[in-house]
C-alpha positions as CSV (number, residue, x, y, z in Angstrom):
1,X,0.0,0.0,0.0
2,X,1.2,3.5,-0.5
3,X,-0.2,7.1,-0.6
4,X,-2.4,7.9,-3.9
5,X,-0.3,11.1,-4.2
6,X,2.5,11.8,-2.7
7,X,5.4,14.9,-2.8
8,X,8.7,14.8,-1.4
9,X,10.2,18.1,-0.5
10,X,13.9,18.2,-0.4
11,X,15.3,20.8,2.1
12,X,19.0,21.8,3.5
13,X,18.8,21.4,7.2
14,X,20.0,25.3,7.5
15,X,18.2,27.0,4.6
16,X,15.5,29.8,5.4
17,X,14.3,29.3,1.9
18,X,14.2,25.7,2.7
19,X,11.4,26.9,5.8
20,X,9.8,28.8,3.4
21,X,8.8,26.3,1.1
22,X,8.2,23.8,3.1
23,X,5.2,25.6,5.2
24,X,3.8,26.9,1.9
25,X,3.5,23.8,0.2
26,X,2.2,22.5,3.6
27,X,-0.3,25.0,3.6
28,X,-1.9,25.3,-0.2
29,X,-1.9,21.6,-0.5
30,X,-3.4,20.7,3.1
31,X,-2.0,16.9,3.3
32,X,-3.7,14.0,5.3
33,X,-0.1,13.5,6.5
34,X,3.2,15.1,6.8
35,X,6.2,12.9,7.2
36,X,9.2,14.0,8.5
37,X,13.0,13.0,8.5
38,X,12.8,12.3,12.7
39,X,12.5,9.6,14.8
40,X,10.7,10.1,18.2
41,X,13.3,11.0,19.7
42,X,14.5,14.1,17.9
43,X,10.8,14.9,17.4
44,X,10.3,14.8,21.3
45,X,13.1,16.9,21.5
46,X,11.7,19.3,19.0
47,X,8.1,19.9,20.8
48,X,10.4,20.4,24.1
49,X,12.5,22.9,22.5
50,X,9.5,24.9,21.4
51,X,7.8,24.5,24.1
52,X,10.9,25.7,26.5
53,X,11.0,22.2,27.9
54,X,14.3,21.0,29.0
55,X,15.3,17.4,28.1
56,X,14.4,14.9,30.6
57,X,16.6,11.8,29.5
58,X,18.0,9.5,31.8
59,X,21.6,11.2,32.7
60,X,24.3,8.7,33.7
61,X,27.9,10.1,33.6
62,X,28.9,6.3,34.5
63,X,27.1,4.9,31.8
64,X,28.2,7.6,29.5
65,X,31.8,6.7,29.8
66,X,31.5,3.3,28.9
67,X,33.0,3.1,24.9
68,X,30.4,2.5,22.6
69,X,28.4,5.4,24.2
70,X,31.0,7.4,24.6
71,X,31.5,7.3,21.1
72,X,28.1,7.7,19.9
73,X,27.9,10.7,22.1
74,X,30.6,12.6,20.8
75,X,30.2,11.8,17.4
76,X,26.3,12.8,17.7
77,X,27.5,16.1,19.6
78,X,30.0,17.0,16.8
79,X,27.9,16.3,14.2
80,X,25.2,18.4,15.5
81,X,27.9,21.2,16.4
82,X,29.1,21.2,12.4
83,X,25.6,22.0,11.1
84,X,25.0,24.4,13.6
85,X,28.1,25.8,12.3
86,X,26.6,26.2,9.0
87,X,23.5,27.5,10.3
88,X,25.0,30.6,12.4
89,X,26.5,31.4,8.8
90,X,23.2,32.1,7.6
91,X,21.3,32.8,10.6
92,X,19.0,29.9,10.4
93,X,18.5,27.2,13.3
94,X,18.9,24.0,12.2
95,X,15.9,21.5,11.9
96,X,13.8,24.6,11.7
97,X,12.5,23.4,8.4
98,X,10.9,20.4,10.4
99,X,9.4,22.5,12.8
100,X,8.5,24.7,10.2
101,X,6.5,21.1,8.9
102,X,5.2,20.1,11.9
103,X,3.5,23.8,12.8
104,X,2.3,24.0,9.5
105,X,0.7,20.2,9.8
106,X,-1.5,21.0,12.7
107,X,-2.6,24.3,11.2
108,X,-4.2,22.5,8.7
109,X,-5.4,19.2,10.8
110,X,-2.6,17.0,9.0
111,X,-1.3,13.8,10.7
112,X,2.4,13.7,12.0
113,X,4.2,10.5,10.5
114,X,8.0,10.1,11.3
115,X,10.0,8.1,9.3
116,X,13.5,7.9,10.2
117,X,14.9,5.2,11.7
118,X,16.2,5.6,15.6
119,X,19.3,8.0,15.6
120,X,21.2,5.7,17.9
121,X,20.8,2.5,15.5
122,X,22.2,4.8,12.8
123,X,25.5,5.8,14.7
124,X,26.2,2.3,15.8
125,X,25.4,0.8,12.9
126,X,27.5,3.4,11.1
127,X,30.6,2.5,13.6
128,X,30.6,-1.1,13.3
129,X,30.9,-1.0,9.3
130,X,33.1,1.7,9.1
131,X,36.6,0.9,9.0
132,X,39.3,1.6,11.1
133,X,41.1,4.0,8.0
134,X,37.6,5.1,7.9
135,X,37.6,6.2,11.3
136,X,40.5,8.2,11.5
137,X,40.1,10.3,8.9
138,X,36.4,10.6,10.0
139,X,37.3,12.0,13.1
140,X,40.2,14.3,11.6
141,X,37.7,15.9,9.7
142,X,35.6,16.5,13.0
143,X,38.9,18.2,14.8
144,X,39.7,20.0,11.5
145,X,36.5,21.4,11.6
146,X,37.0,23.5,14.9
147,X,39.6,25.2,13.2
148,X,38.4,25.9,9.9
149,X,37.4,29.4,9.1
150,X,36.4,29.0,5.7
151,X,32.6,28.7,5.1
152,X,31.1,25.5,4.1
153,X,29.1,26.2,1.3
154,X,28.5,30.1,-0.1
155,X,25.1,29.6,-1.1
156,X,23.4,27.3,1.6
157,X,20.3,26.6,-0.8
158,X,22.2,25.4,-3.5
159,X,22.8,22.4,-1.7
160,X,18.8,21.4,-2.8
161,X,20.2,21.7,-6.6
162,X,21.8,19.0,-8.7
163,X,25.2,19.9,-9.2
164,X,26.3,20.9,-5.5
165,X,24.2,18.8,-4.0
166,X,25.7,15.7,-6.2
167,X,29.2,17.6,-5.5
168,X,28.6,17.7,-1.2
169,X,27.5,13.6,-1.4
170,X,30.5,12.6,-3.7
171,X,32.8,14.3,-1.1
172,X,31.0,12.0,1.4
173,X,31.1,8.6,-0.2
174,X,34.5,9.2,-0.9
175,X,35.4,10.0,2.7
176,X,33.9,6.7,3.8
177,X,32.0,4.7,1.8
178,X,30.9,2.4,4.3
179,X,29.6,5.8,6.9
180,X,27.7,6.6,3.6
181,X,25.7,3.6,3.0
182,X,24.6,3.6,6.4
183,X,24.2,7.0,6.7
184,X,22.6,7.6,4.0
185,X,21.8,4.9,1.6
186,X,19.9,2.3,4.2
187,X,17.9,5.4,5.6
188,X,16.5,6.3,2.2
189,X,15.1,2.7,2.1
190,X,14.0,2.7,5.5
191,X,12.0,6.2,4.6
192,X,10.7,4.6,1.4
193,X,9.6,1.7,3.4
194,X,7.6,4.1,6.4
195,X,6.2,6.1,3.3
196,X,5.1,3.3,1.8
197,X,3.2,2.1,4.5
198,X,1.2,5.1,5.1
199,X,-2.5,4.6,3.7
200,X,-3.9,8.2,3.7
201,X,-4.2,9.9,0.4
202,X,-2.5,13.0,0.7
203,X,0.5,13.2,1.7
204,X,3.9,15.7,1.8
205,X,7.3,14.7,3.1
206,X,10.1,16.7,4.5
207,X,13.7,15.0,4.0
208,X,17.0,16.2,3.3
209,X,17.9,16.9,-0.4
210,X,20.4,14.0,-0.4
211,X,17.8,11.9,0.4
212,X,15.2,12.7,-1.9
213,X,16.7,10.5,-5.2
214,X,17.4,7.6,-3.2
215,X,14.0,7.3,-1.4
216,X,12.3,8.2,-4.6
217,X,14.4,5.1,-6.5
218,X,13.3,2.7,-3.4
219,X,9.8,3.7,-3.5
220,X,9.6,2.9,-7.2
221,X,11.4,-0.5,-6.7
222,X,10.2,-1.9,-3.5
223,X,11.8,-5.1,-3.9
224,X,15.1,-3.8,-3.7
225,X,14.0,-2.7,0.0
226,X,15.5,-4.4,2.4
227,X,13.8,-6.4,5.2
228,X,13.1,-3.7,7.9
229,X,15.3,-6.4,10.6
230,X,17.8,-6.4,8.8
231,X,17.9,-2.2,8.8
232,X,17.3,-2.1,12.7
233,X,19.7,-4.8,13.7
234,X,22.8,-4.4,15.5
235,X,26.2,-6.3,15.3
236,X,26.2,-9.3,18.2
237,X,29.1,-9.1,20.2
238,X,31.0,-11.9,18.9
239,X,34.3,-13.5,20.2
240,X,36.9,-11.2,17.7
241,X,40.7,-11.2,17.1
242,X,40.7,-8.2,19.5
243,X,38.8,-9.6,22.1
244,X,40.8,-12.1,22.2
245,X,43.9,-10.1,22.3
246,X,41.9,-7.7,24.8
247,X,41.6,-10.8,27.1
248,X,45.1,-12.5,26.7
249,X,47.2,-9.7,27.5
250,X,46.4,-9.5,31.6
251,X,46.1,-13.7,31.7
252,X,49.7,-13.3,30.1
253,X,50.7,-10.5,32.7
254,X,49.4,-12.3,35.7
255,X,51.2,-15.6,34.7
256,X,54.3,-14.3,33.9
257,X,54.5,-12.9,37.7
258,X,53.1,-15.9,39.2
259,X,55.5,-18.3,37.5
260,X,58.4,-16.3,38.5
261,X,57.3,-16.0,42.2
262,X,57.0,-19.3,42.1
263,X,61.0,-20.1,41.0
264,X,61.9,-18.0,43.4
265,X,62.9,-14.7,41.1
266,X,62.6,-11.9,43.0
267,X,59.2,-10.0,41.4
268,X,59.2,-7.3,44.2
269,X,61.0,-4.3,41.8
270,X,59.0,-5.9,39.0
271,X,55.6,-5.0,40.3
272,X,56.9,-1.5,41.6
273,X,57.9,-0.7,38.1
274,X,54.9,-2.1,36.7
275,X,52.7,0.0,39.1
276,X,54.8,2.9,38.7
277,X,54.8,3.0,35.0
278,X,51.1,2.7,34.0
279,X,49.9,4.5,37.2
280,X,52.3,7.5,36.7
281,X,51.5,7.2,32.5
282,X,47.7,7.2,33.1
283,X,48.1,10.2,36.1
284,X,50.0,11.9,32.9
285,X,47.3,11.6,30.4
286,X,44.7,12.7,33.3
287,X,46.7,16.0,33.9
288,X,47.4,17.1,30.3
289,X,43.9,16.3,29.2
290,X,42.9,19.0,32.1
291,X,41.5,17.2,35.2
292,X,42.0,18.2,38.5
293,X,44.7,17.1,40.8
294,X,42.3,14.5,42.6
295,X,41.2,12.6,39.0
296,X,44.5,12.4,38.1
297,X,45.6,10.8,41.9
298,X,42.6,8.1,41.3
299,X,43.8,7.4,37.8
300,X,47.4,6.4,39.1
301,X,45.6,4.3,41.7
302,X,43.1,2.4,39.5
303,X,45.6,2.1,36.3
304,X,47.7,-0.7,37.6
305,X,44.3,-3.1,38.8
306,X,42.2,-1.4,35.9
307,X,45.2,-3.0,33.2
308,X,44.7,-6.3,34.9
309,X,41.0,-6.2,34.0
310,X,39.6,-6.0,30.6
311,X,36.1,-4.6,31.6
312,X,37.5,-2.1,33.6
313,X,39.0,1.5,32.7
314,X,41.0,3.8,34.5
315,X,39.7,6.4,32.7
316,X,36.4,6.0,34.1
317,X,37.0,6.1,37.5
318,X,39.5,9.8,36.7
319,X,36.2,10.5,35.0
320,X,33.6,9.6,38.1
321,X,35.4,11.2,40.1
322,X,36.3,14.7,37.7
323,X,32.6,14.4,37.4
324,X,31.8,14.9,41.2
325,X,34.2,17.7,41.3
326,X,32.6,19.6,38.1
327,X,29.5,18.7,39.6
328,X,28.1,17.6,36.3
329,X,24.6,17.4,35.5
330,X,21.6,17.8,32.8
331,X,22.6,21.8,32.4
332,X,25.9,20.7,31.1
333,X,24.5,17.3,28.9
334,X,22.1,20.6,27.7
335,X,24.8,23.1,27.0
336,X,26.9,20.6,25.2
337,X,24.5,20.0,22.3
338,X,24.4,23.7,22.0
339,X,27.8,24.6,21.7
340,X,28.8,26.7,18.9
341,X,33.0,26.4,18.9
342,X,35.7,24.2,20.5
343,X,36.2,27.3,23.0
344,X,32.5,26.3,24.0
345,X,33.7,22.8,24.2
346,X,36.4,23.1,26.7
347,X,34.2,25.2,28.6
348,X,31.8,22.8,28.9
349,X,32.1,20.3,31.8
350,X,30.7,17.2,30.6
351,X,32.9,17.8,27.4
352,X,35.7,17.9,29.8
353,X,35.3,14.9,32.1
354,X,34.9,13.3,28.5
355,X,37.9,13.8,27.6
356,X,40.1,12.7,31.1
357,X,38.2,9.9,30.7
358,X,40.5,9.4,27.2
359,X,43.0,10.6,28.2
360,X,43.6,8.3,31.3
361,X,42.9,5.6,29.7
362,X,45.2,6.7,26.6
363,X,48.3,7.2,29.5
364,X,47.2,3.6,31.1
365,X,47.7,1.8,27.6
366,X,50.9,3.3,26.9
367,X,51.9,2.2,30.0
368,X,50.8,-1.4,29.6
369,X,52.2,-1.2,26.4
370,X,55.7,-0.5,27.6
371,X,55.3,-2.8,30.3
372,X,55.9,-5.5,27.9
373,X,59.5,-4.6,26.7
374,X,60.6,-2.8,30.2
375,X,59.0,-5.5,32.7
376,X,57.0,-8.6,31.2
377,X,60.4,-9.8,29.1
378,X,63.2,-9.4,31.2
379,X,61.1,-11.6,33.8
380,X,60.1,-14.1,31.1
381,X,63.8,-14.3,29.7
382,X,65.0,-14.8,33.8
383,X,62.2,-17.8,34.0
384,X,63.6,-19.3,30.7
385,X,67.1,-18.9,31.9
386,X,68.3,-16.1,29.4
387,X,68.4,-13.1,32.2
């Protein structure tokens, strides 16, 4: 089933004539349904903004600084900051054309649909395909953009046109290919597929222009949609190369101590040094990442047992602990969605218990690191008679 008529309005996120459009074809045409490019999350967050309702999600700081969500954070945050970015160029708030959308559907009795898939499944999925090459030059492009005076794009509302916007998404396949298909590709054919399913007449939907070709293709070759599970699902956990690794290295640090306690070489200076050179190497990365005295004191404590440990950090006890201290809260989980430069950034206080949490546990894996060459060999070569 699909709607009996149906117009897609392609928008740049940041384009006043983008607003404009949008609530006038709203408005003449009087839809059944407009569909927008949110999930319930970001349209919750919309209503609450225009309402002058603060967010109410769950805040954890402890959760928070667990990997996967620490990465999803920042790369959400960073992401958000670059198109605010652009929008301050022009003077136009970004995701005001949805608003736009949504104000002018209930001024004319329309239905809400949203058809984006869950922001969260996006990012991760986005993660887990993209390489680690990928990666880096992924997040040198998010650093580079702090620094980068140059404006993005001098006309914003070309980006709706062919030859920019074709020009903008070329850049971005290119960059990665595999953040691209996630990104961008698999949410056109999840759209296509909500759009589809909508049985009203009438109705008008609000994307971004570089998803406008690709939903259009999907909706006009449904078979080449693919099975809505297979869009939502995330990558198991599986037993990897690097878990493996990840697990190995303290089972190989503990036995190498315990075999030569047992033949009687002395493992006293050993154990010092070890404790001495992770502890003092994560109480480095704690310090010149910015924490305060007390963070940097817990991360020397917790480096040498948090090594040991696969499931534990140092990093995140520096960070529970720079957290109390900063007295962190919702204001500051707020504030960092709204920051407008990397000055704003390291003012922020989440933003900087963020990054002590890296950088302890940065400092804690050089040291393990070194404690192979500097501690783990010399014992082994004593315990196989070369020392």
């Amino acid at each position: 089933m699909a709607p009996e008529s149906l117009q897609i309005i392609g928008t740049a996120h940041v384009s006043a004539k983008s607003i404009e459009n949008v609530r006038n074809a709203i408005l003449e045409n009087k839809p059944d349904v407009v569909a927008v490019e949110l999930d319930l999350n970001r349209y919750q967050n919309i209503l609450n903004e225009k309402q002058g309702i603060s967010s109410k999600n769950d805040f954890q700081i402890k959760e928070l600084m667990k990997g996967d969500k620490l990465t999803l954070f920042l790369i959400s945050g960073f992401l958000s900051y670059m198109q605010r970015k652009i929008g301050d160029e022009i003077g136009v708030k970004p995701g005001s054309e949805m608003m736009a959308a949504i104000d002018a559907a209930e001024e004319v009795g329309a239905k809400v649909a949203l058809i984006d898939r869950e922001i969260s499944i996006t990012l991760k999925r986005a993660i887990d395909k993209m390489s680690l090459f990928e990666k880096m030059k992924f997040i040198y492009g998010l650093i580079a953009s702090f620094f980068s005076k140059d404006e993005t794009i001098d006309d914003i509302d070309s980006i709706t046109e062919g030859d920019a916007l074709k020009e903008v998404m070329g850049y971005f396949q290119e960059m990665s290919p595999q953040a691209f298909h996630v990104l961008v590709t698999e949410r056109d054919a999840y759209m296509a597929k909500m759009l589809l399913d909508i049985d009203d007449e009438n109705v008008i939907a609000v994307v971004g222009a570089g998803h406008k070709k690709g939903i259009t293709n999907f909706m006009n070759h449904p078979e080449k949609i693919p099975p809505l599970y297979e869009l939502m699902s995330l990558k198991k956990s599986g037993i990897s190369l690097g878990k493996v690794i990840l697990f190995s290295i303290p089972v190989i640090f503990i036995l190498i101590f315990l075999f030569a306690f047992l033949y009687g070489i002395n493992v006293k200076t050993s154990i010092i040094e070890y404790i001495l050179l992770t502890g003092s190497l994560a109480f480095a990365g704690s310090i010149l990442s910015g924490s305060k005295i007390y963070s940097a004191v817990t991360a020397f404590l917790a480096a040498p047992i948090t090594v040991l440990h696969p499931l534990l950090a140092a990093g995140w006890f520096a960070g529970i602990v720079e957290a109390k201290l900063r007295n962190v809260g919702m204001d500051d989980l707020t504030d960092f969605r709204k920051c407008q430069s990397f000055r704003d950034f390291w003012e922020n206080d989440l933003f900087r218990v963020l990054i002590v949490v890296a950088g302890a546990n940065i400092g804690a894996s050089i040291g393990a690191i070194l404690t192979i060459p500097n501690i783990l060999y010399p014992l082994f070569s004593k315990l196989l008679g070369f020392g």
